[in-house]
C-alpha positions as CSV (number, residue, x, y, z in Angstrom):
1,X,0.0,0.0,0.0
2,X,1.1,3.4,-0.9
3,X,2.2,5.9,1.5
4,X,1.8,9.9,1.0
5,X,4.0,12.2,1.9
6,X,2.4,15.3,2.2
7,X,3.8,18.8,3.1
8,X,2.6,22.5,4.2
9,X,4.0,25.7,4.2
10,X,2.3,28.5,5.8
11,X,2.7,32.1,4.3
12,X,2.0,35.8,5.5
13,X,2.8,35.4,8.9
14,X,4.1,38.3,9.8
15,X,2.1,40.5,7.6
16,X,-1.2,39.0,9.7
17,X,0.4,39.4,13.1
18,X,1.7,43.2,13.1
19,X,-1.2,44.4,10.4
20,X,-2.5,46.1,13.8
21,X,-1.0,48.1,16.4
22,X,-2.9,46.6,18.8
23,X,-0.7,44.6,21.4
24,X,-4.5,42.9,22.1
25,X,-4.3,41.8,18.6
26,X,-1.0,41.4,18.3
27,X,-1.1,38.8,21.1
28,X,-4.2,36.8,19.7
29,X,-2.3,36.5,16.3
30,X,0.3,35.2,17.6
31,X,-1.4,32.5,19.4
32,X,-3.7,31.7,16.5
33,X,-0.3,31.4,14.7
34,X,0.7,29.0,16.8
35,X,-2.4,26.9,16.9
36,X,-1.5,26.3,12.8
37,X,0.4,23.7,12.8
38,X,-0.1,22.3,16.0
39,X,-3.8,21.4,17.3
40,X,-4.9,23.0,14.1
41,X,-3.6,20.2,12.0
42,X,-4.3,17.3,14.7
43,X,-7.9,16.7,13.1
44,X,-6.1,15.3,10.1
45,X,-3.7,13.6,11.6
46,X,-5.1,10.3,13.0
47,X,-3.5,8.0,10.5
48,X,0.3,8.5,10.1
49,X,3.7,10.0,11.0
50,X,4.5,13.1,11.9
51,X,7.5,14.4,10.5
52,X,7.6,18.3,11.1
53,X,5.0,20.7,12.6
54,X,6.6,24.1,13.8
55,X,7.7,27.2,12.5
56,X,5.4,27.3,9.6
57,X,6.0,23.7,7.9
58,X,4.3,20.8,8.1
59,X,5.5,17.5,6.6
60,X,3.5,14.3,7.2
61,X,3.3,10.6,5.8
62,X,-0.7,9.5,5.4
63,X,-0.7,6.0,5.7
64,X,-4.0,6.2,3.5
65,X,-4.8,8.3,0.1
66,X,-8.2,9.3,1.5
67,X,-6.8,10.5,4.8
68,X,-4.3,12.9,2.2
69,X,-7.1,14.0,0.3
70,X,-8.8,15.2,3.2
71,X,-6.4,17.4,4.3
72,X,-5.4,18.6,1.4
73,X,-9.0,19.7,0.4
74,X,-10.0,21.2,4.0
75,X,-6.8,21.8,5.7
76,X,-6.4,25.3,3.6
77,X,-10.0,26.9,4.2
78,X,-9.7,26.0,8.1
79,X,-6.5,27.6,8.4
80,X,-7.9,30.9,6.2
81,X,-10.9,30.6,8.2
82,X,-8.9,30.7,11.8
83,X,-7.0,33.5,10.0
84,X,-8.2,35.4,7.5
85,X,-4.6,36.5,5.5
86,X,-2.5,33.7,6.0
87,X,-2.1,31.2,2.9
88,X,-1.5,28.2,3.1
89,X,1.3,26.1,0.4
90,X,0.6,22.6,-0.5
91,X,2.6,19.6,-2.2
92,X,2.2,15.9,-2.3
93,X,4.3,13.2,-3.1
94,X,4.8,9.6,-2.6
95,X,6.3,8.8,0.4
96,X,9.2,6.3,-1.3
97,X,11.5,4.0,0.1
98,X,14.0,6.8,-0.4
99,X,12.9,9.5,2.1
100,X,15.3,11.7,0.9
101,X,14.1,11.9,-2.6
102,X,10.6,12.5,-1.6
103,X,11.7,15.2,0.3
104,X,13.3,16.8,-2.5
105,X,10.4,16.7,-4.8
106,X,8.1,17.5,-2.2
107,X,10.6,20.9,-1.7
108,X,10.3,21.9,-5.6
109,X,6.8,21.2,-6.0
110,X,6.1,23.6,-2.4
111,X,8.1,26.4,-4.1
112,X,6.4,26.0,-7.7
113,X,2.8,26.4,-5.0
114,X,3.7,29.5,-3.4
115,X,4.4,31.5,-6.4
116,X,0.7,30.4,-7.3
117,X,-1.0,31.1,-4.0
118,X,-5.2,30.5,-3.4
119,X,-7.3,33.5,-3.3
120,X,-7.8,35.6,0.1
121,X,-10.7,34.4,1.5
122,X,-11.0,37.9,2.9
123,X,-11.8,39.8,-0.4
124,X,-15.1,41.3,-0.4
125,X,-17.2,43.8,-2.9
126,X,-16.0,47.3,-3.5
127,X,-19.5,48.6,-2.2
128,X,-19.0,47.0,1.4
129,X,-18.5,48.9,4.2
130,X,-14.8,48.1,5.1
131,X,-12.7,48.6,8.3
132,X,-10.7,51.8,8.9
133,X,-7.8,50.0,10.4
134,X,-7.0,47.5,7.7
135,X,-9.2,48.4,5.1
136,X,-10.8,44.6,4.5
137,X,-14.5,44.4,4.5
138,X,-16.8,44.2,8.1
139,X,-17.9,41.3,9.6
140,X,-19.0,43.1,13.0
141,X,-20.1,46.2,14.2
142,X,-18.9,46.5,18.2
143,X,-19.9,49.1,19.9
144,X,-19.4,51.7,16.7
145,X,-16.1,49.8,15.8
146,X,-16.4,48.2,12.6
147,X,-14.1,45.4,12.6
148,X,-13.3,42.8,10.0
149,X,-12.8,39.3,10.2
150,X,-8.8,39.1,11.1
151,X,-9.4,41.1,13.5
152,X,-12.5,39.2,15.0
153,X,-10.4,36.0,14.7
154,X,-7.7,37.6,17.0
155,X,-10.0,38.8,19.6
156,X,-11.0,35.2,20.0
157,X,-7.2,34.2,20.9
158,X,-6.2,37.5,22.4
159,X,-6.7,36.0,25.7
160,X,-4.6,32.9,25.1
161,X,-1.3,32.2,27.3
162,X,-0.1,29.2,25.5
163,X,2.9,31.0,23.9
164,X,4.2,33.1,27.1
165,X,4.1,29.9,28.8
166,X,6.2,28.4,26.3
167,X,8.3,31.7,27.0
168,X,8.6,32.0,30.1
169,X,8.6,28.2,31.2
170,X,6.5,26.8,34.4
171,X,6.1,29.3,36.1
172,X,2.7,30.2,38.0
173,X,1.4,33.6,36.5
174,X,-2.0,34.9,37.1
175,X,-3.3,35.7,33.1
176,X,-3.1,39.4,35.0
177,X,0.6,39.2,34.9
178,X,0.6,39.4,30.9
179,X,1.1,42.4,28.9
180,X,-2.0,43.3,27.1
181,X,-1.4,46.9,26.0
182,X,1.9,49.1,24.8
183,X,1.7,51.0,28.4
184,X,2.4,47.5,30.4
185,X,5.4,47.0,28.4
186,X,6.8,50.9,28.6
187,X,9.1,51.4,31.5
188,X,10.5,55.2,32.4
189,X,10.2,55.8,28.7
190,X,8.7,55.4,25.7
191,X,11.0,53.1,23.8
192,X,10.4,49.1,23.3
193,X,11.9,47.2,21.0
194,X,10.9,44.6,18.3
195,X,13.8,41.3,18.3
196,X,13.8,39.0,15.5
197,X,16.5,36.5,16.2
198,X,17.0,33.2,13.7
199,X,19.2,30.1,14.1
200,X,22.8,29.9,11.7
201,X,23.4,26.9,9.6
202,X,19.5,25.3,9.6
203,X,19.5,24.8,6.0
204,X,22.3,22.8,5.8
205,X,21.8,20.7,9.2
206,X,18.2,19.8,7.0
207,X,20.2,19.2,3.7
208,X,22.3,16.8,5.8
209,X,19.7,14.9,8.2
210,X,16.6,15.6,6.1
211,X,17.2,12.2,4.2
212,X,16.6,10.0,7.1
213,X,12.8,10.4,8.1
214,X,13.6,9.0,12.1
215,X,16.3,12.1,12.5
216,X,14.8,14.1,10.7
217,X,11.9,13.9,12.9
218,X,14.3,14.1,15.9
219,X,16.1,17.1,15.2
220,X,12.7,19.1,14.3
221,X,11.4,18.3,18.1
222,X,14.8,19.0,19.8
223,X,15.4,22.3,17.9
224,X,11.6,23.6,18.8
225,X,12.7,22.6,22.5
226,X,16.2,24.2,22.1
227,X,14.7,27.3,21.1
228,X,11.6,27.8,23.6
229,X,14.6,26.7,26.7
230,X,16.9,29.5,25.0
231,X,13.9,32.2,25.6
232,X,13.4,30.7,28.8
233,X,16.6,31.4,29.9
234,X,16.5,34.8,28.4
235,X,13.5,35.4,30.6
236,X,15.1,34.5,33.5
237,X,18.5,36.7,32.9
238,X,16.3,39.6,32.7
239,X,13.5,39.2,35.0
240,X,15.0,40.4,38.2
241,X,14.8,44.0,36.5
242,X,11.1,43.7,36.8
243,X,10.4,41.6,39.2
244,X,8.8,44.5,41.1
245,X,6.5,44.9,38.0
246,X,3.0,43.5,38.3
247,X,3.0,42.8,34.4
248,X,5.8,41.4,32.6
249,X,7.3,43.9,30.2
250,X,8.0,41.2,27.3
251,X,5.4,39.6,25.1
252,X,6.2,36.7,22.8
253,X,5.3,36.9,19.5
254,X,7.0,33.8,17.2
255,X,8.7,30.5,19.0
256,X,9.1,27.8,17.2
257,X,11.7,26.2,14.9
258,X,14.4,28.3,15.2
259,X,12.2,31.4,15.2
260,X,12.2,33.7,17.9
261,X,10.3,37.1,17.6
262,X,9.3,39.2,20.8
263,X,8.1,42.9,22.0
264,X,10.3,43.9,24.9
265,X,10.6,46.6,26.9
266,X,13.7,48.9,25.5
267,X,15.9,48.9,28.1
268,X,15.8,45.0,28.5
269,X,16.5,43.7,24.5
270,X,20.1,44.3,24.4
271,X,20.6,41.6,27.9
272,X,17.8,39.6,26.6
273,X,18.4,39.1,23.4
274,X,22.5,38.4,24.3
275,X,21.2,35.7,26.7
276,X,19.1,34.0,24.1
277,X,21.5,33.9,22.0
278,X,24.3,32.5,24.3
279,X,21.5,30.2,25.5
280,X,20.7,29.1,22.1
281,X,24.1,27.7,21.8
282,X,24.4,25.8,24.8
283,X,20.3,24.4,24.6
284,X,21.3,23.4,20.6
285,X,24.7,21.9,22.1
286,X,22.4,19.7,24.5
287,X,19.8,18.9,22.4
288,X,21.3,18.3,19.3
289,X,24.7,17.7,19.7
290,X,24.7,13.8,19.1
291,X,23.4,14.7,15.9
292,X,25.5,17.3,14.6
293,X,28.3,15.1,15.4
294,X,27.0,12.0,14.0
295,X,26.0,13.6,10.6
296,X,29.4,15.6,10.3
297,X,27.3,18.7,9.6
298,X,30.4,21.1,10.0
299,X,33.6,21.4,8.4
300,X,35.4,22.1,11.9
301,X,32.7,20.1,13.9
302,X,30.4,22.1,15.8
303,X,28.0,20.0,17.8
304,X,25.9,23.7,18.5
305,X,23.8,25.9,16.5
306,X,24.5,29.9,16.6
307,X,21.8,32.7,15.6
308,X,21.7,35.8,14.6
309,X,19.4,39.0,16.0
310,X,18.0,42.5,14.6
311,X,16.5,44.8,17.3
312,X,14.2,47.8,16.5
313,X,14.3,50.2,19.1
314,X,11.2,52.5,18.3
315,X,8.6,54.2,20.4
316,X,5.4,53.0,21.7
317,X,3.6,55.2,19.4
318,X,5.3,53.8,15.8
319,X,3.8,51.0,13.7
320,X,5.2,47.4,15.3
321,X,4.8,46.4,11.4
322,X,7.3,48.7,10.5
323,X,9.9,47.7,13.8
324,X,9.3,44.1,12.7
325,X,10.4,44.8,9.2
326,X,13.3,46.9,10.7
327,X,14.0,43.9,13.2
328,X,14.2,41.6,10.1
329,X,16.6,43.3,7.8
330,X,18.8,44.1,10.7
331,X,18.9,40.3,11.2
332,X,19.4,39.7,7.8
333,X,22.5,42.2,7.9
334,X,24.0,41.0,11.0
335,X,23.6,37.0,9.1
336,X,25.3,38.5,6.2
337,X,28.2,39.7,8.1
338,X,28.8,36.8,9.5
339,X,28.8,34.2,6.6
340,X,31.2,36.7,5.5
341,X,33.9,35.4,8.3
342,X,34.3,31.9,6.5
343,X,32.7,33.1,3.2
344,X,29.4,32.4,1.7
345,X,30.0,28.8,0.5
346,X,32.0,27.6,3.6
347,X,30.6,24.5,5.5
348,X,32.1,26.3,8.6
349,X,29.1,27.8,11.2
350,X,29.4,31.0,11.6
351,X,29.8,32.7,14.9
352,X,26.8,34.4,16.9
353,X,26.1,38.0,16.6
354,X,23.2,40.8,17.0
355,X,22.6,43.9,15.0
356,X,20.4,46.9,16.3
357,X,18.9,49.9,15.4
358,X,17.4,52.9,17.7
359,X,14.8,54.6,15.0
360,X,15.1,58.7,14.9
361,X,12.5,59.3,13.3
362,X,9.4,59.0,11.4
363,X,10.5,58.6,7.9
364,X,10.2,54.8,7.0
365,X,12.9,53.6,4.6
366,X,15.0,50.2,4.6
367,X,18.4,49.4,6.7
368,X,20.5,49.5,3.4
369,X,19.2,53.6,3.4
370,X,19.3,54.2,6.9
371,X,23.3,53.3,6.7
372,X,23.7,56.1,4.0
373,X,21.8,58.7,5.4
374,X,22.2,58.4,9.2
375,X,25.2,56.5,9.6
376,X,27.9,57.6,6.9
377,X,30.0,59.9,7.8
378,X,33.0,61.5,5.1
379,X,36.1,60.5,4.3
380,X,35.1,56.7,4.9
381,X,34.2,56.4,8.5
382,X,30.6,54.8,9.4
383,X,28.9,54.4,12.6
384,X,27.7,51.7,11.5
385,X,29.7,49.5,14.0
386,X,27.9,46.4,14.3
387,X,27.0,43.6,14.1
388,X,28.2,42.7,17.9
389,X,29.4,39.7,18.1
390,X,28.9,37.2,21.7
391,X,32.5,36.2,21.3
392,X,35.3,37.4,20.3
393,X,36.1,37.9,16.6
394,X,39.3,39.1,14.6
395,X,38.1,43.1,13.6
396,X,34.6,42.9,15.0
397,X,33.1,44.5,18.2
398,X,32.0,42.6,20.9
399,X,28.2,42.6,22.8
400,X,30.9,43.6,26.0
401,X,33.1,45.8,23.6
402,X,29.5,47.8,23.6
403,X,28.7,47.3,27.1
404,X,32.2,48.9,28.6
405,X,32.0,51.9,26.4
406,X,28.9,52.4,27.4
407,X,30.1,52.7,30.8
408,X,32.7,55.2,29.9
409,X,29.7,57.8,30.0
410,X,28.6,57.3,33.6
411,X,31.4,59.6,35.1
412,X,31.2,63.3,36.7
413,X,31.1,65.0,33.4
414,X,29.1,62.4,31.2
415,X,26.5,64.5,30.4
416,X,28.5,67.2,29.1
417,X,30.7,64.5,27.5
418,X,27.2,63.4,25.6
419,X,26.3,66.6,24.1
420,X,30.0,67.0,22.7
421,X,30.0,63.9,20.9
422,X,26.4,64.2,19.9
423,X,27.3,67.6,18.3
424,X,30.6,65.6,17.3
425,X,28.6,63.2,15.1
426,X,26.6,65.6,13.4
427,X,29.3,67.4,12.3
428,X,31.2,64.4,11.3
429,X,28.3,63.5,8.9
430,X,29.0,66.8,7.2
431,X,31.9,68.6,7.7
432,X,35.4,66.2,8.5
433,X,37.3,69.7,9.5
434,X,35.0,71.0,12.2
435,X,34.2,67.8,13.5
436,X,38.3,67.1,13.8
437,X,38.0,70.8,16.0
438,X,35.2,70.1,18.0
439,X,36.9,66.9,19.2
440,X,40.2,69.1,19.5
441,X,37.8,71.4,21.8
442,X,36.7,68.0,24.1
443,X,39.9,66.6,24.2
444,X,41.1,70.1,26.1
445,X,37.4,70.8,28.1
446,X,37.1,67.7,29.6
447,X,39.3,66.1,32.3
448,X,38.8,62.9,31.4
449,X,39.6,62.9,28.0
450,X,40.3,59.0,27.6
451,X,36.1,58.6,27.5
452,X,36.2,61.0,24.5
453,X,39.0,59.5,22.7
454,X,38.3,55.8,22.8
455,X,34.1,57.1,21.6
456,X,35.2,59.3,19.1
457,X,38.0,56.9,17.3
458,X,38.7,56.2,13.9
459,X,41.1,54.2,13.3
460,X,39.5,51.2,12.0
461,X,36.9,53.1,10.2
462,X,34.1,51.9,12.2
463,X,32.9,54.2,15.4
464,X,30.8,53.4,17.9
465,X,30.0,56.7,19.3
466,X,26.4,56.5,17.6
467,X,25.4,52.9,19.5
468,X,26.7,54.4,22.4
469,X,24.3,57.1,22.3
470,X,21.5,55.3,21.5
471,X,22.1,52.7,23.9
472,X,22.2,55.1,26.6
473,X,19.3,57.4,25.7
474,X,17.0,53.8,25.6
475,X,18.4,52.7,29.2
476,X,18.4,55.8,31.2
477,X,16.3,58.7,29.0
478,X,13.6,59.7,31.9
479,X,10.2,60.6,30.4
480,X,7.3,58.7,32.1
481,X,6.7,58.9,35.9
């Protein structure tokens, strides 16, 4: 009897969570999110073997063609139905004696699906009264809010903990304890931040194990667990700072695979997102470290997996779609910088490192246009000096090389020593010769002059006065009570 190997890919994630800048809907996306390929799948999935279900992929072997054709027929309109946006990719293929070549077709046939995607079960008439929020046609009309059906969907999730459990770990929180608007997370400002962090080396660890069905099925369950330990962990380096708090100023928003995607309070990203990174590697190194090893994944044979993170600082007030998008370039930047260390085609892993942004304003263009306008400077110097990397690296900064300068600027004259390099750095965008003399001025106005020399150096073309800043505006700029 024939067996089916049938696979899923979820698309539009993101764009269903953070269309909203609601944190209530925010939070009830996510968890319908989660419910996707999880319990939402466990209808069809009686008859069979599980191979993957996290992170947006589903790939499962039907014992029996009618079981297949099920799911492939409803599996779609429930998942549009739950969530009105997200599309759903589908591909079947025998499930051969070869597992590896199944996989492979099923892969080709999945990308040849999501280039032709269903339609959006959300279209609707142009006559129809549509929401003002999203612009997609109402379902409801609650209390003079016209909402449509995304946005109903979330509200019947919003109140979900599953996720934050999986966060935060056993721990007994009243549902209270949650953040469920922007002001729980907010501290003694306005800045929060949006962290997209994502695992190094995945796609070749599934290239290499993804041809034997048992391990493949192993390292899929040990990564998810890898990953939700790492942001346990994370939560736990940071929660002392908060503890105080009635509501916890973090909320999960993606955790699965090697996904992780959260909405922190500002102050706290840089010290959680270094711990779930440093955690990552030693949860990855317990979890699936006999399997690294046994499949020779790496050239110099790292039984770990590193990651990589972008963090949008913005405020309260700025569309979390638009930190998200931030979050992900920056990750994307601070991945690209590091395949760079062994080169793009090396089977080395490349080392762990974070990448972050503190947004200045209102104008929303990509990272690539943000490094020209903001962060170029002339005659060759940028400020521009990450990615940071979690350990150490020939010509790269350090997470600690960031952390001790930062320091430099709690002294008797820090404040002053702010404003100079502040006005230091916008002259240094525009004019090389005044900025050289206003540094000349600092050097002879301030006592301590060793602060202003090791912020304001050039010599590898790379400065880290403007992190500096911005890292110590977001943890000690006082503008709330």
């Amino acid at each position: 009897m024939n067996k089916y190997l049938y696979g899923a890919a979820v698309q539009g994630i993101q764009d269903f969570i953070f269309k909203t800048n609601e944190l209530t809907h925010i939070v009830g996306a996510s968890e319908l999110v989660e419910q996707i390929c999880t319990s939402a799948f466990d209808e069809f999935a009686k008859d069979g073997e599980s191979i993957v279900r996290a992170a947006g992929n589903i790939k499962f072997v039907f014992n029996r063609e009618e079981d297949c054709r099920k799911a492939v027929r409803e599996f779609p309109q429930k998942v549009m139905s739950m969530a009105p946006g997200i599309i759903i990719s589908q591909a079947v293929v025998l499930a051969d004696a070869d597992f590896g070549k199944a996989v492979d077709k099923l892969e080709v046939l999945l990308k040849v699906q999501r280039n032709t995607p269903p339609r959006n079960v959300t279209l609707g008439l142009l006559g129809v009264k549509r929401a003002n929020s999203t612009g997609l046609p109402v379902v409801k009309i609650d209390e003079s809010i016209y909402k449509d059906e995304p946005t109903v969907q979330k509200e019947c999730y919003q109140n979900r903990t599953k996720l934050c459990k999986k966060s935060f770990g056993d721990i007994v929180i009243s549902k209270g304890a949650f953040a469920y608007d922007i002001k729980d997370i907010t501290g003694k400002n306005d800045w929060i931040a949006v962290i997209h962090a994502d695992g190094n080396g995945v796609g070749k660890i599934v290239q290499a194990v993804g041809k034997n069905k048992d391990i493949f099925q192993n390292f899929s369950l040990q990564l998810d667990m890898a990953t939700s330990e790492a942001a346990q962990m994370a939560f736990n380096a940071v929660k002392d700072r908060f503890s105080d708090k009635k509501v916890i100023p973090i909320r999960p928003v993606v955790l699965s695979g090697d996904d992780m995607t959260v909405i922190i309070r500002g102050d706290l990203a840089l010290d959680y997102t270094n711990a779930f990174i440093r955690a990552f590697e030693e949860k990855t190194r317990e979890h699936l470290g006999n399997i690294l090893r046994g499949q020779e994944v790496f050239a110099s044979g790292e039984d770990c997996l590193t990651a990589c993170a972008g963090i949008a600082f913005i405020k309260s007030s700025y569309p979390f779609y638009y930190g998200y998008q931030l979050a992900e370039e920056l990750c994307s930047h601070a991945k690209k910088d590091t395949k760079a260390i062994y080169g793009a085609t090396s089977n080395h892993l490349p080392p762990s490192c974070l990448l972050f942004h503190k947004v200045q304003d209102s104008f929303i263009i990509n990272y690539d246009d943000i490094v020209k306008r903001e962060l170029t400077a002339q005659g060759g110097l940028s400020f521009k000096a990450g990615p940071y990397y979690t350990s150490p690296q020939a010509g790269k900064k350090t997470v600690d090389d960031l952390f001790d300068a930062s320091k430099l600027l709690v002294s008797e004259n820090g404040d002053g020593i702010k404003s100079g390099i502040r006005n230091w750095i916008s002259l240094r965008l525009e004019d090389e010769n005044k900025a050289a003399q206003r540094r000349e001025r600092m050097l002879q106005v301030f006592t301590d002059a060793t602060v202003v020399k090791q912020l304001t150096c050039e010599e590898d073309k790379r400065c880290m006065a403007y992190d500096v800043l911005a890292y110590n505006t977001i943890m000690n700029q006082q503008t709330n009570e």
